[in-house]
C-alpha positions as CSV (number, residue, x, y, z in Angstrom):
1,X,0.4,3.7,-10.5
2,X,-1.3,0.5,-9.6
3,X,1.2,-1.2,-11.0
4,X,4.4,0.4,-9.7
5,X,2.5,-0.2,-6.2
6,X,1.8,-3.8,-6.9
7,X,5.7,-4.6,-8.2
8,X,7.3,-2.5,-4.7
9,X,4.6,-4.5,-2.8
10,X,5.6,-7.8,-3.8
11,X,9.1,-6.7,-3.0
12,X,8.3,-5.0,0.1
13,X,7.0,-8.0,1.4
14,X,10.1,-10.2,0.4
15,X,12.4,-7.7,2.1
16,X,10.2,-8.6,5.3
17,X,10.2,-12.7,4.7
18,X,14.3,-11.9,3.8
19,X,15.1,-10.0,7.0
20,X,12.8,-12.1,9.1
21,X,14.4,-15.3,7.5
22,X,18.0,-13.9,8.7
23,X,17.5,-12.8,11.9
24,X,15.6,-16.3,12.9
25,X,18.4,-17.9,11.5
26,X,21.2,-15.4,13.5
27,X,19.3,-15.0,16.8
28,X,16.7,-18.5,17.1
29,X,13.5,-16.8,17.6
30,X,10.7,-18.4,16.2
31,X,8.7,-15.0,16.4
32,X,11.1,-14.5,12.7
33,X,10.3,-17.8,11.9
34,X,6.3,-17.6,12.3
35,X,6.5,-14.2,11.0
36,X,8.6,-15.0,7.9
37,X,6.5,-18.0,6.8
38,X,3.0,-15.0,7.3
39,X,5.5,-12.9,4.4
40,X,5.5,-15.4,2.2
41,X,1.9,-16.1,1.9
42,X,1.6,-11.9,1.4
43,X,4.5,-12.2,-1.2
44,X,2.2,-14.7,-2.8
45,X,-1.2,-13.2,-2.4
46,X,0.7,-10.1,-4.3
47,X,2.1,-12.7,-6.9
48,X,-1.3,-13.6,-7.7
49,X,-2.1,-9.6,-8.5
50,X,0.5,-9.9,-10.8
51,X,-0.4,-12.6,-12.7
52,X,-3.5,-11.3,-13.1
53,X,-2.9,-7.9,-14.4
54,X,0.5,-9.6,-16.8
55,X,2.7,-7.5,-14.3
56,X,6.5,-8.9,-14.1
57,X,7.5,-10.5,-10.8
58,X,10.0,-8.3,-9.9
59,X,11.3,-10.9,-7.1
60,X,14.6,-12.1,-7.2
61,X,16.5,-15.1,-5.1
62,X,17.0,-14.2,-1.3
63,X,18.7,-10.7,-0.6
64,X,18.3,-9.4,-3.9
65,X,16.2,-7.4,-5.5
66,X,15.3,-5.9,-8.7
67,X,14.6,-2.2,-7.0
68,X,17.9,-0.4,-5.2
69,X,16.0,1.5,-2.7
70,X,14.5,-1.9,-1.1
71,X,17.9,-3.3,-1.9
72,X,19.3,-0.6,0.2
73,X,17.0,-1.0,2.7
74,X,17.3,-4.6,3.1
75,X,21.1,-4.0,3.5
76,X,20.0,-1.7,6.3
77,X,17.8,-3.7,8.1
78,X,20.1,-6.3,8.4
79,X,22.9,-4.4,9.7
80,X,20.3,-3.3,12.6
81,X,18.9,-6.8,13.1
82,X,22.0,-8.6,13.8
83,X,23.8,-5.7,16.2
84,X,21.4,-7.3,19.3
85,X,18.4,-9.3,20.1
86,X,16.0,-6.6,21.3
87,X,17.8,-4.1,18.1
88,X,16.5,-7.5,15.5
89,X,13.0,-7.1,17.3
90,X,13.4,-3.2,16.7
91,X,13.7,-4.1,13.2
92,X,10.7,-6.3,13.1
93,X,8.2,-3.8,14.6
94,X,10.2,-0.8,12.4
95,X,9.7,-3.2,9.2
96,X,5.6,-3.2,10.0
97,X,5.3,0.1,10.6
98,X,6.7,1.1,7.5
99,X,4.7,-1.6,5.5
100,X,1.6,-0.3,7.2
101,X,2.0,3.3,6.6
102,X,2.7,2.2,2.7
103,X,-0.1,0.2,2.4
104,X,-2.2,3.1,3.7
105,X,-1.5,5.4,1.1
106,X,-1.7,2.8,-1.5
107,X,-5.1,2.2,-0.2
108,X,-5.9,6.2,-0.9
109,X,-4.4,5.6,-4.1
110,X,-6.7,3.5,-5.7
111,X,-10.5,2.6,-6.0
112,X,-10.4,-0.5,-7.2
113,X,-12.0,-2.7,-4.8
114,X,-9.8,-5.6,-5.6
115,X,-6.5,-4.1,-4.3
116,X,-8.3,-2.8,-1.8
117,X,-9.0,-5.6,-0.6
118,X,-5.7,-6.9,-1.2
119,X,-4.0,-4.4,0.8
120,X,-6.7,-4.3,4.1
121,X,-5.7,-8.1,4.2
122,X,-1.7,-7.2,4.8
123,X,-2.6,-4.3,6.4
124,X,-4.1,-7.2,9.1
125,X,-1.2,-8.7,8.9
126,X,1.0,-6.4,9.6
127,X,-0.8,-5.5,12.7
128,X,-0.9,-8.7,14.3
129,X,3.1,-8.7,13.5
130,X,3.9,-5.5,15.1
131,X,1.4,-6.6,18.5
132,X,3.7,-10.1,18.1
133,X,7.1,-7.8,18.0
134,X,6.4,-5.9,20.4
135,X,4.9,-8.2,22.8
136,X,8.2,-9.5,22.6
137,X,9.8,-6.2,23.3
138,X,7.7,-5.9,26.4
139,X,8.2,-9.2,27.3
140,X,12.1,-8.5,27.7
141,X,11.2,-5.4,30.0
142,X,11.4,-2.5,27.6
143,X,8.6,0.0,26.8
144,X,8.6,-0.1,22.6
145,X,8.7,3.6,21.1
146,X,7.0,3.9,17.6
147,X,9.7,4.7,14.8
148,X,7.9,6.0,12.0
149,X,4.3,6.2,12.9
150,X,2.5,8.5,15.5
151,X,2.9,7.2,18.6
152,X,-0.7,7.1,19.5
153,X,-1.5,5.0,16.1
154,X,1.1,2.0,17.8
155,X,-0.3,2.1,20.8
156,X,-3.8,1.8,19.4
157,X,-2.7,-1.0,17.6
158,X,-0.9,-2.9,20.1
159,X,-3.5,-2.6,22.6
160,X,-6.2,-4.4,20.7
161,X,-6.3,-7.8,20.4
162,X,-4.7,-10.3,17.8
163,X,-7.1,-10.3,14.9
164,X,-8.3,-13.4,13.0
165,X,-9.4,-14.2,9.7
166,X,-7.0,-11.5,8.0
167,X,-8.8,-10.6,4.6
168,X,-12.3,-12.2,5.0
169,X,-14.8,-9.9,5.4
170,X,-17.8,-9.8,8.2
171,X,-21.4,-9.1,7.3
């Protein structure tokens, strides 16, 4: 099962840096931009998981992808990105959620402290990208609405600060 979670990670993350990619390059904000070039250090933090269990990189070249369901949902997203500014940030903060609530249950998954570890790190990150999305959200005068999560969970989230130093752990 570790496995399967570490080859839909790695494309999870890419259907992030994809979409995020897409809409900076359809709508200009550099909260895409920022947020895309964050994906790509995850993709590669998964890459090196790979490599080091001789799991197949299952990433393809931009917008494709070797499973269908992230295919699909790729497809998706981009469709609601590019209707509207504030429906592209939607997508942003609806990608995160999703990504978090995955990377929770791949967390209760497993119990090796590695992955673990691996996955707390872009849960992190995924945090400080929803608190980014929806600052912009609120910035624009609209209260944000979680999608998928509980609302309470979002709200907990996006009222704490930024957090630094993703991954490293304090003593």
């Amino acid at each position: 099962m570790e496995a399967e979670h570490l080859q839909w990670l790695r494309e999870e993350e890419k259907v992030s840096r994809d979409v995020y990619d897409l809409l900076y390059q359809h709508w200009g904000l550099y909260v895409f931009s920022n947020i895309a070039a964050a994906e790509q250090r995850h993709m590669d933090s998964v890459l090196m998981q790979l490599q080091r269990y001789g799991l197949v990189d299952p990433a393809l070249q931009a917008g494709l992808f070797s499973n269908q369901e992230l295919q699909a949902l790729y497809e998706s997203l981009i469709l609601q990105g590019t209707t509207s500014e504030m429906d592209a940030l939607h997508t942003g903060a609806l990608i995160e959620e999703v990504d978090m609530q995955d990377l929770h249950e791949m967390i209760a998954s497993t119990d090796n402290s590695g992955l673990i570890s691996l996955y707390e790190k872009l849960l992190c990150g995924s945090r400080n990208h929803l608190r980014a999305f929806v600052s912009q959200i609120e910035s624009r005068g609209m209260v944000y609405q979680a999608q998928v999560m509980d609302q309470e969970a979002v709200d907990l989230i996006v009222d704490s600060p930024m957090e630094r130093r993703c991954g490293r752990r304090y003593r």
